[in-house]
C-alpha positions as CSV (number, residue, x, y, z in Angstrom):
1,X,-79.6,-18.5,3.7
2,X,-77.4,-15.8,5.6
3,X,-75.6,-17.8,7.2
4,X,-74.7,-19.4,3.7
5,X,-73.7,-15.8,2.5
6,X,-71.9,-14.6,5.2
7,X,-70.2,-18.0,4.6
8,X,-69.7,-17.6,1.2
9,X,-67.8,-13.9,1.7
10,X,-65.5,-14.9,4.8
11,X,-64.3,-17.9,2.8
12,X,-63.9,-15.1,-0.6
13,X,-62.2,-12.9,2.3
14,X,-59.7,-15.7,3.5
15,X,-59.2,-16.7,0.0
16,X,-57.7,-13.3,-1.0
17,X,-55.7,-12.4,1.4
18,X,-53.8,-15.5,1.6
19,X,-53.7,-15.1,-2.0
20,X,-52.1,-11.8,-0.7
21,X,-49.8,-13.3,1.3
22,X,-48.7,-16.2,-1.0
23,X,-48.0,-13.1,-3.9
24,X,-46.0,-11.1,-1.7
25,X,-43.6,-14.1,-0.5
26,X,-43.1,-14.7,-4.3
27,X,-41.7,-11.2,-4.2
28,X,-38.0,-10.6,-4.6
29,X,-37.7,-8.0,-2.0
30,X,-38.8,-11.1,0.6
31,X,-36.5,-14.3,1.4
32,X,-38.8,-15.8,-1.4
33,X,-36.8,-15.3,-4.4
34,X,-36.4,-19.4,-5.4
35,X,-40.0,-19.0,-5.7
36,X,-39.6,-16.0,-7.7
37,X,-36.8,-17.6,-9.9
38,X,-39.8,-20.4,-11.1
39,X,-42.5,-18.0,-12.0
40,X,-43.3,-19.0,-15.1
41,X,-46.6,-18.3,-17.9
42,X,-48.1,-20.7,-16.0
43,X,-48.6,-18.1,-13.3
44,X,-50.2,-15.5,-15.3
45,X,-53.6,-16.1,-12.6
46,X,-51.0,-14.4,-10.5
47,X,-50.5,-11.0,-12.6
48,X,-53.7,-9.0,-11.3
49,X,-52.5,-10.0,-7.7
50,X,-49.0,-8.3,-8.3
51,X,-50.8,-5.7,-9.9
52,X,-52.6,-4.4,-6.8
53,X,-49.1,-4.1,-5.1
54,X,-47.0,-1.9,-7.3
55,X,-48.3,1.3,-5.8
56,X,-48.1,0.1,-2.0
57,X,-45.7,2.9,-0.1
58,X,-43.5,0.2,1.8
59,X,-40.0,0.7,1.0
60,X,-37.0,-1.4,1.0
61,X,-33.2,-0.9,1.1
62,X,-30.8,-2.5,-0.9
63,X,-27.9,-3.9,1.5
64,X,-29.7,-7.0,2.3
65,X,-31.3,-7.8,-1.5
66,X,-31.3,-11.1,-3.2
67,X,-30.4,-9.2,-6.2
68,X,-27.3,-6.7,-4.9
69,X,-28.2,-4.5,-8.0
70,X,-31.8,-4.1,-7.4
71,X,-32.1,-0.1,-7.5
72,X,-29.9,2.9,-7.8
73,X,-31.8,4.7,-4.6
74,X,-30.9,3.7,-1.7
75,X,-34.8,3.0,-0.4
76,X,-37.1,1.8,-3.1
77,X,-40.8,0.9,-3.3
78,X,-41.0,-2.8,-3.2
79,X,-43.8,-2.3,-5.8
80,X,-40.7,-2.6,-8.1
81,X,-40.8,-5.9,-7.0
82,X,-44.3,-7.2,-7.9
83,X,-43.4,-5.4,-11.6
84,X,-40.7,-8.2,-12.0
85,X,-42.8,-11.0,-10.9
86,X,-45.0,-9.8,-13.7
87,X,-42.2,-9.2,-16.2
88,X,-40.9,-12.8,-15.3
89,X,-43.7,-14.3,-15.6
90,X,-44.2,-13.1,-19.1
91,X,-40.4,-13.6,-19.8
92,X,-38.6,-16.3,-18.2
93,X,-34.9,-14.5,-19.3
94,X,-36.2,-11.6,-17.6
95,X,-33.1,-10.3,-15.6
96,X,-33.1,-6.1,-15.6
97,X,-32.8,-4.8,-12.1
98,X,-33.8,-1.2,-12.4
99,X,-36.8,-0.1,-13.4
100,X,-36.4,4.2,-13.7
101,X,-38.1,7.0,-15.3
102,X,-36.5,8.5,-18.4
103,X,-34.1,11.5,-18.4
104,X,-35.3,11.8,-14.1
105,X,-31.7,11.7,-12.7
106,X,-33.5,10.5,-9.6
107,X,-36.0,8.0,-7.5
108,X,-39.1,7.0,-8.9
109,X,-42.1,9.0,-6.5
110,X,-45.1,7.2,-5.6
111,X,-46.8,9.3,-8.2
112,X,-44.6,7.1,-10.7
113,X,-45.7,4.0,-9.2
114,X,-49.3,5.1,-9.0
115,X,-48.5,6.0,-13.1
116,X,-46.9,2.6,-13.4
117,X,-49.7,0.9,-11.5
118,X,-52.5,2.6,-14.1
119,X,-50.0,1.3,-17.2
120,X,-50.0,-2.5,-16.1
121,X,-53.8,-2.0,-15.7
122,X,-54.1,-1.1,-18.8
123,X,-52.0,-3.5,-20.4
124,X,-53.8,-6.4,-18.6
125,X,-57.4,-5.1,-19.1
126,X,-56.5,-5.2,-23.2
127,X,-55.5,-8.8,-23.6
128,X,-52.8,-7.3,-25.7
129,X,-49.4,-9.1,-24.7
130,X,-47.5,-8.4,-27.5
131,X,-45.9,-5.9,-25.8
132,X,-44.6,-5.4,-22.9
133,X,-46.7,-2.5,-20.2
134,X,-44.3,-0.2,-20.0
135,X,-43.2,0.0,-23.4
136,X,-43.3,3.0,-25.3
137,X,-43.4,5.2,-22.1
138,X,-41.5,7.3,-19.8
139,X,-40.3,4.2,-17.7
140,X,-38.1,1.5,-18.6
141,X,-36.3,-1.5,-17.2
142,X,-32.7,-1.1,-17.8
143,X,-29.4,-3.4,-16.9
144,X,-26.8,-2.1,-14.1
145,X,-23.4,-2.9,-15.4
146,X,-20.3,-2.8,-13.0
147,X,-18.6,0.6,-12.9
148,X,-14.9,0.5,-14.0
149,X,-12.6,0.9,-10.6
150,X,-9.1,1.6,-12.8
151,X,-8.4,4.6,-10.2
152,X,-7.5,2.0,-7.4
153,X,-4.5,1.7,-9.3
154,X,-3.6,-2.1,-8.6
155,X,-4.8,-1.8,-4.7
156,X,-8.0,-1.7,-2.9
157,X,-7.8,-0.9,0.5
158,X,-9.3,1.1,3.6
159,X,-8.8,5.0,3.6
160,X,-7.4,4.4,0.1
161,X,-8.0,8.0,-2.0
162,X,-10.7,7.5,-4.4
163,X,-12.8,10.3,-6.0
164,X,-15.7,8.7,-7.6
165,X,-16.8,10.1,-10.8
166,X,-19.9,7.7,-11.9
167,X,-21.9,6.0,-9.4
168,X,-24.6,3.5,-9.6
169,X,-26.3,3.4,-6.4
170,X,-25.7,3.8,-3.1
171,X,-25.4,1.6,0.2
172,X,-25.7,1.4,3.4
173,X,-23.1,1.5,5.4
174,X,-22.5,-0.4,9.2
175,X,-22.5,2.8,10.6
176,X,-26.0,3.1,9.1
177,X,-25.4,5.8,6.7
178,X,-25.9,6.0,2.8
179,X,-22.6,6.0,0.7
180,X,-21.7,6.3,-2.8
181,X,-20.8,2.9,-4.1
182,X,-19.3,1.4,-7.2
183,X,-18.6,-2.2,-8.2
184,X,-15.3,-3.2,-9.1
185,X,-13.5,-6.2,-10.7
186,X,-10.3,-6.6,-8.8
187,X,-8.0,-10.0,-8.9
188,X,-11.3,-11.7,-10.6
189,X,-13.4,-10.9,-7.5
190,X,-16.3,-8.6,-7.8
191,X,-16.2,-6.4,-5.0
192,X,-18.6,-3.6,-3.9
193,X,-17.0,-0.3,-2.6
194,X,-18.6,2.5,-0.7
195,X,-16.8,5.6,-0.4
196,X,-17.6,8.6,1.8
197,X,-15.0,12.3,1.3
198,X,-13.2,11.1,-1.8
199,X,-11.9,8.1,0.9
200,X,-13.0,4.1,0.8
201,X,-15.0,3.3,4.3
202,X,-16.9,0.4,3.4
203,X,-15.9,-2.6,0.9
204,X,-17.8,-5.9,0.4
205,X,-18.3,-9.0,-1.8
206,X,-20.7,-11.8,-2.7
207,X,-18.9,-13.0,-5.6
208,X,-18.3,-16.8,-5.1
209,X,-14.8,-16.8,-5.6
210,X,-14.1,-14.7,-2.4
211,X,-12.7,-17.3,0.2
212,X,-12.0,-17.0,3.6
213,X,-10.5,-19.1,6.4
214,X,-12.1,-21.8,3.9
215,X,-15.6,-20.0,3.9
216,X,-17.6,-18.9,1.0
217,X,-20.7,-16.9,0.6
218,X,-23.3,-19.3,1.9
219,X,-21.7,-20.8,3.6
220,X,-22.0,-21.3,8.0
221,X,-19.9,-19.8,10.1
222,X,-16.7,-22.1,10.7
223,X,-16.5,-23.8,13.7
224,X,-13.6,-22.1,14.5
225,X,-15.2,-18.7,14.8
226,X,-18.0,-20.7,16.7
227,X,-17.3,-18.7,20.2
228,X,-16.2,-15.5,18.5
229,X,-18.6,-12.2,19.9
230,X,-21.1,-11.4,17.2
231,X,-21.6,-8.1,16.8
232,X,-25.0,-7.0,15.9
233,X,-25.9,-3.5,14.5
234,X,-29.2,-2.7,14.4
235,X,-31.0,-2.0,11.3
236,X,-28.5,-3.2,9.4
237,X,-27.0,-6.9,10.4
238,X,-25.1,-9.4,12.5
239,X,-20.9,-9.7,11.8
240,X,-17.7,-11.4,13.3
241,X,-14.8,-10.6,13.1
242,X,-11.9,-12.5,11.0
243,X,-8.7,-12.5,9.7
244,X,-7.2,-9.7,8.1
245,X,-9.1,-6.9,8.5
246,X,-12.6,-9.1,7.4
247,X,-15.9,-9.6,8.8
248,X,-18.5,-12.3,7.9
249,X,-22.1,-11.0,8.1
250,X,-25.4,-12.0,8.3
251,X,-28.9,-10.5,8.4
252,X,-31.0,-10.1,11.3
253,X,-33.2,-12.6,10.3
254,X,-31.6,-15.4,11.0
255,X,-31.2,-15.5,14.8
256,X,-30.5,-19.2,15.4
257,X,-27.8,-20.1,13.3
258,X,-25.2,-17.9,11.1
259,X,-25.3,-18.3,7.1
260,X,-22.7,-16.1,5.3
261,X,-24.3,-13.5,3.2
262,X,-21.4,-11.4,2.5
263,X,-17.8,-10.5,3.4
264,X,-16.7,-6.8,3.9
265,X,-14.4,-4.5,5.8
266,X,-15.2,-1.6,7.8
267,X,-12.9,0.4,10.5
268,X,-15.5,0.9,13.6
269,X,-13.4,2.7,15.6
């Protein structure tokens, strides 16, 4: 009969933490985000799951996000994260990046996540799904909209003056340090720019439109570039080098082969 117990609570053991690990691969911050993308209703067994990791105190940072405008801190709790899964799940046209705290004017604390934790509790324990957990208190999900560049003045280019007056988050540069950074619309490509002393250091783009030597976000590394050094800066990613003044990078995690992830330019010396 013990041996049936102990049985019994190994197997309930093994059954929740892959459970665990199966919830936190459906989590945007991981490379699981097509996953995330089909949470639907359907999933709702998985809500008390991502419930248990909103007040975790890992943190993420934002260069290397699915979503390039997941936060306006530069590190964030990836219990953000298992929110949205929630929020999808109970909203398929779910799209708002940030989730903040009211009139802060700054990061949310792990006391907010502990606070935010307690709310989807509560919301889940009521059966009441009218509305949504965090509505009607001091948090809110909220849309990042594209800062306005109209100070580059027709041009966009390294050491170009630019005093930012609004910025929406902040990124991390390859020299591994945390700029001020805007998006911009400039000859209908969205381009992200970083700047550090009132000068541009650091600009980058995802947008599909952006070609290079042929290449497009997601796309491999041309053969051509095939025997070109890769550079690799720790923490932050793996580039080469290309043709005027641009880099193709990569994350870290992807050692065998080279899949574009963005373009940007950056004077290293």
């Amino acid at each position: 009969m013990k041996k049936i117990v102990i049985f019994v609570v190994l197997a309930g053991m093994l059954s929740f933490l892959k459970a665990q690990q199966n919830g936190e691969a459906l989590m945007p911050h991981s490379f699981g985000i097509k996953k995330y993308s089909k949470l639907s209703i359907a999933d709702t067994n998985l809500i008390p799951l991502f419930i248990q990791f909103i007040d975790t105190d890992a943190r993420q940072s934002n260069l290397w996000c699915n979503d390039i405008h997941s936060s306006t801190i530069p590190w964030i709790y990836v219990g953000i994260d298992a929110a949205k899964c929630i929020e999808r799940i109970m909203n398929p046209h779910f799209s708002f990046p940030l989730l903040v705290k009211k009139d802060a004017g700054g990061p949310l604390t792990m006391e907010d996540m502990q606070s935010i934790k307690a709310l989807y509790e509560r919301w889940w324990e009521s059966g009441w799904r009218e509305c949504g957990a965090l509505e009607g208190t001091n948090y809110q999900w909220k849309d990042c909209p594209p800062t306005k560049g109209e100070f580059l003045n027709g041009r966009m280019e390294l050491s170009q003056p630019a005093h930012v007056t609004r910025t929406h988050y902040f990124t991390l540069t390859p020299a591994n340090d945390f700029a001020p950074t805007f998006d911009t619309i400039y000859q209908s490509v969205e381009y992200t720019v970083a700047v550090q002393n009132e000068k541009i250091v650091f600009i980058s783009t995802r947008d599909s439109n952006f070609v290079c030597d042929g290449m497009h976000v997601g796309d491999h590394l041309s053969g051509q570039y095939k025997k070109a050094e890769i550079k690799s800066i720790k923490g932050w990613g793996r580039c080469v080098k290309l043709r005027d003044g641009w880099y193709a990078a990569t994350s870290d995690q992807q050692k065998r082969d080279f899949v574009i992830q963005c373009f940007f330019q950056y004077d290293f010396h």
